[in-house]
N, C-alpha and C positions, 0 to 999 in steps of 0.2 A: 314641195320636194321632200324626197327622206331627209331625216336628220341625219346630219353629217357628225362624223368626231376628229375635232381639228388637232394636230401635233405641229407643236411652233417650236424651233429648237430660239436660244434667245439671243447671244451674243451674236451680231447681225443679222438679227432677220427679225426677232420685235421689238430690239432695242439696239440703236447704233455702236459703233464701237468705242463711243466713251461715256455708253450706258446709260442714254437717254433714251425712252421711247417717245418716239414722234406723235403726236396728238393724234392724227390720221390711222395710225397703229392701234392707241387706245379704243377711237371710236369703233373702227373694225370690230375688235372684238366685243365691244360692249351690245354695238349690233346682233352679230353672229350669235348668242348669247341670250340676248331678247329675241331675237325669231326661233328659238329653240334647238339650235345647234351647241354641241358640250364642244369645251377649246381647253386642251392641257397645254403646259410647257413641257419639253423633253428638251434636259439642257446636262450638260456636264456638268454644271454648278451645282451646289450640295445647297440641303433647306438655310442655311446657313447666311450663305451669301444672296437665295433669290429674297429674303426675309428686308435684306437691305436696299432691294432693286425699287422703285416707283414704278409698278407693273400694275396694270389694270386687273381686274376681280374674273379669276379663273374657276374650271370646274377642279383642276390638280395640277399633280405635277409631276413628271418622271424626272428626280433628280440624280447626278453623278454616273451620268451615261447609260444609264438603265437600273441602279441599287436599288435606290429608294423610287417606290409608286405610293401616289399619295391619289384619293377621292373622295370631294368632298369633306376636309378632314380626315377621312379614314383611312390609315397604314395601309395597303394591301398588298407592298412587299419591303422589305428592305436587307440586304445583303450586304455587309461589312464584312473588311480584311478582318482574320484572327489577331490577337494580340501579338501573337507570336511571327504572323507578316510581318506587320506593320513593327515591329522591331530588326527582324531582318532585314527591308526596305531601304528605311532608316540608316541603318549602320552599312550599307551597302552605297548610300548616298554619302553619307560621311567617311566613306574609306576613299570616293573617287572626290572627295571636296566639293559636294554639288550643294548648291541651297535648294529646298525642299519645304513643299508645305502639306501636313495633313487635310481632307479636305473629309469634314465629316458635319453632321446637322446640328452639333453642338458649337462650332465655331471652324473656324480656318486657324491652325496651327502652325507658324514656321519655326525654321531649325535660325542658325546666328547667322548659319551664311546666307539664307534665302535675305534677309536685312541690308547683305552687304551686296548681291547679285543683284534682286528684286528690282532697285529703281531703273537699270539699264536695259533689263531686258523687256521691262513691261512699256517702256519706253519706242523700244527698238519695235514692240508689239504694234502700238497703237502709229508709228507711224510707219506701216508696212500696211495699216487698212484703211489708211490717208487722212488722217490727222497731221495736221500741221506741228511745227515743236512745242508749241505753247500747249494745245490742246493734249499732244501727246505726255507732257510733264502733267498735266492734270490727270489720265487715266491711270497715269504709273502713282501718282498721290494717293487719290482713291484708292484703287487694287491694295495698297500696301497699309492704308487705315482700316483695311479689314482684319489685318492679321496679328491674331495673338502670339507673341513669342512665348518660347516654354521653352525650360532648359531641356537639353538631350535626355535626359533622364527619366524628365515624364512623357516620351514621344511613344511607350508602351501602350497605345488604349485600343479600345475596341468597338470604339464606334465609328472606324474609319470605313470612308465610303470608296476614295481612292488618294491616291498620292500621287502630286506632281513635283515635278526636280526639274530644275533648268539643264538645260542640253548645255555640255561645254563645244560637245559636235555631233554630229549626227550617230558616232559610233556607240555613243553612250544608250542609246535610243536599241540599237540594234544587243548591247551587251547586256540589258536590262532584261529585255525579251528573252536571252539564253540565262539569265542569270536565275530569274524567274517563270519560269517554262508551264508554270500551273496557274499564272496570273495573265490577264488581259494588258498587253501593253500595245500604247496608242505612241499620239506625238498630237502638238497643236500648237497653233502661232503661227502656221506656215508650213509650206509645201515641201515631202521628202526631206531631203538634208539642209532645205531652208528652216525647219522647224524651231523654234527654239523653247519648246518643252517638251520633256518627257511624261507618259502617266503609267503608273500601274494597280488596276482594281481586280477584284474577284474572275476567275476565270468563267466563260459564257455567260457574261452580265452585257449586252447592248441593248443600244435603244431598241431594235426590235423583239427583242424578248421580252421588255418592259411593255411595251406597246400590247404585244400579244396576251400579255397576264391582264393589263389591264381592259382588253376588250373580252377575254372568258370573265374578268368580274360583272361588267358593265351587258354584258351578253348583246355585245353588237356587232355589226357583222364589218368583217373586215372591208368588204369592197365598199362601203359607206365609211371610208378612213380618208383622211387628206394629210400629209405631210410637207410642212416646210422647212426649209436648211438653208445654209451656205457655204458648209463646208462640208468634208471628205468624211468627217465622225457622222453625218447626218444619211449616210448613203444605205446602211443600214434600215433606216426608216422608209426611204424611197421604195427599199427592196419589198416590205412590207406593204406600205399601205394602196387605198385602191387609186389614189392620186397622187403628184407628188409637183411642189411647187419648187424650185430652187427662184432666190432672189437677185438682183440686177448686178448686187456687189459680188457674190458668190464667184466660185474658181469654174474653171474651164470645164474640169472634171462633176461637180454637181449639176455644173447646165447641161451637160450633157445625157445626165440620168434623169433628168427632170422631165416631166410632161408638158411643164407649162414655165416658163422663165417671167417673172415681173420683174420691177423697177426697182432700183436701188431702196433699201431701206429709209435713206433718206429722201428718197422720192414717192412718199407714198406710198412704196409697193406692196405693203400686207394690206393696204386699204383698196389698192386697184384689185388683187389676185381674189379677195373676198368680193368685190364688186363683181367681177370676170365669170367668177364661178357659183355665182347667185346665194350665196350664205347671207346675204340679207336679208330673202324670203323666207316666209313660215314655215319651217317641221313639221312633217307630219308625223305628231307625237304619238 
């Protein structure tokens, strides 16, 4: 078969939602990989935090929703807010009281209120994608032993890839978008006004643009693309590539754009939807 190029977005669909990847996941790609097919991640997480993830050995990675493409080692995009954003941002989260964390490849930065927000919301996260409470105190542990605190004062840098702020409600989500008119603003955690974060990164930065630079680098052909997701930031990629997989856990709206629906993450499903669609056979390199 031609060699395919895989796009795996990660928080549910190669690693569960309290950031385990299932054995059946790893071997997948380790497969796909030895038969000659290239497998990136395209994840909203920044180098930062996938550096912390126990992820099997990839060809790159489109990090923070499309900024940074990484191949190989080799930079081949990255787009960060200006200093001067990410200080209006900032101070635009601290006038409405919001905890906030910079998310950039040098580390995860939060503000004093993200500290005092952080454990309930990431809490309220993990068991909205069915984690029990014990497990759910655990993702909200981890998530929050990534973050560097920094007093407001050094929140000026410029290696920010995007910024997330907790939603006090859904309107904060919609005033961010008018507030910032030249920036990409999303939501994630949950559906519509279920959300409970806000993000805001460089304007016309998505995973499909990211996808697109990196197949002009890579000079492969779009219709030899597969895309997996499970959520609404991932629809994007669907639009793009010549396949598109949504996962078993995934919302109503990505199975619905999907070609093909597998099994819950923790049921195998990146190892069946590779099984399914022959990525364990040889490339024709």
């Amino acid at each position: 078969m031609k060699r395919k190029t895989v796009f795996l977005d990660v928080d549910g669909t190669l690693i569960d939602y309290e950031a385990r990847c299932p054995d059946s996941a790893r071997e997948a790609v380790n497969k796909a990989r030895q038969a000659g097919h290239k497998v990136y991640i395209c994840t909203g997480c920044s180098k930062a935090e996938i550096l912390k993830r126990n992820l099997p050995r990839l060809d790159g990675m489109i990090g923070g929703n499309g900024c940074y493409v990484e191949d190989d080692g080799e930079v081949i995009l990255h787009q960060s807010l200006s200093r001067e954003q990410t200080r209006s941002i900032a101070d635009w989260c601290r006038e409405r009281n919001l905890g906030f964390y910079l998310e950039s490849n040098a580390g995860i930065f939060c503000n004093d209120r993200f500290l005092e927000q952080g454990e309930e919301v990431m809490i309220r996260y993990a068991l909205g994608k069915g984690a029990d409470q014990s497990a759910a105190a655990d993702v909200s542990t981890q998530f929050l032993a990534q973050m560097i605190h920094v007093p407001y004062e050094e929140m000026d840098r410029d290696d920010v890839n995007k910024i997330s702020f907790v939603l006090s409600d859904y309107q904060d989500h919609l005033d961010s978008a008018r507030a910032f008119p030249d920036l990409e603003a999303n939501t994630w955690g949950g559906k519509g006004e279920h959300a409970l974060f806000g993000d805001l990164g460089p304007a016309g930065i998505t995973k499909k643009s990211a996808i697109q630079a990196l197949l002009r680098h890579l000079q492969a052909d779009q219709a030899d693309t597969i895309a997996f997701g499970d959520a609404k930031i991932d629809l994007s990629m669907f639009e793009l590539c010549g396949f598109s997989v949504a996962m078993g856990n995934g919302g109503p709206e990505i199975k619905e754009a999907a070609d093909y629906v597998t099994a819950d993450v923790n049921d195998d499903g990146l190892y069946k939807a590779f099984e399914h669609l022959g990525l364990f056979e040889p490339a024709d390199l």
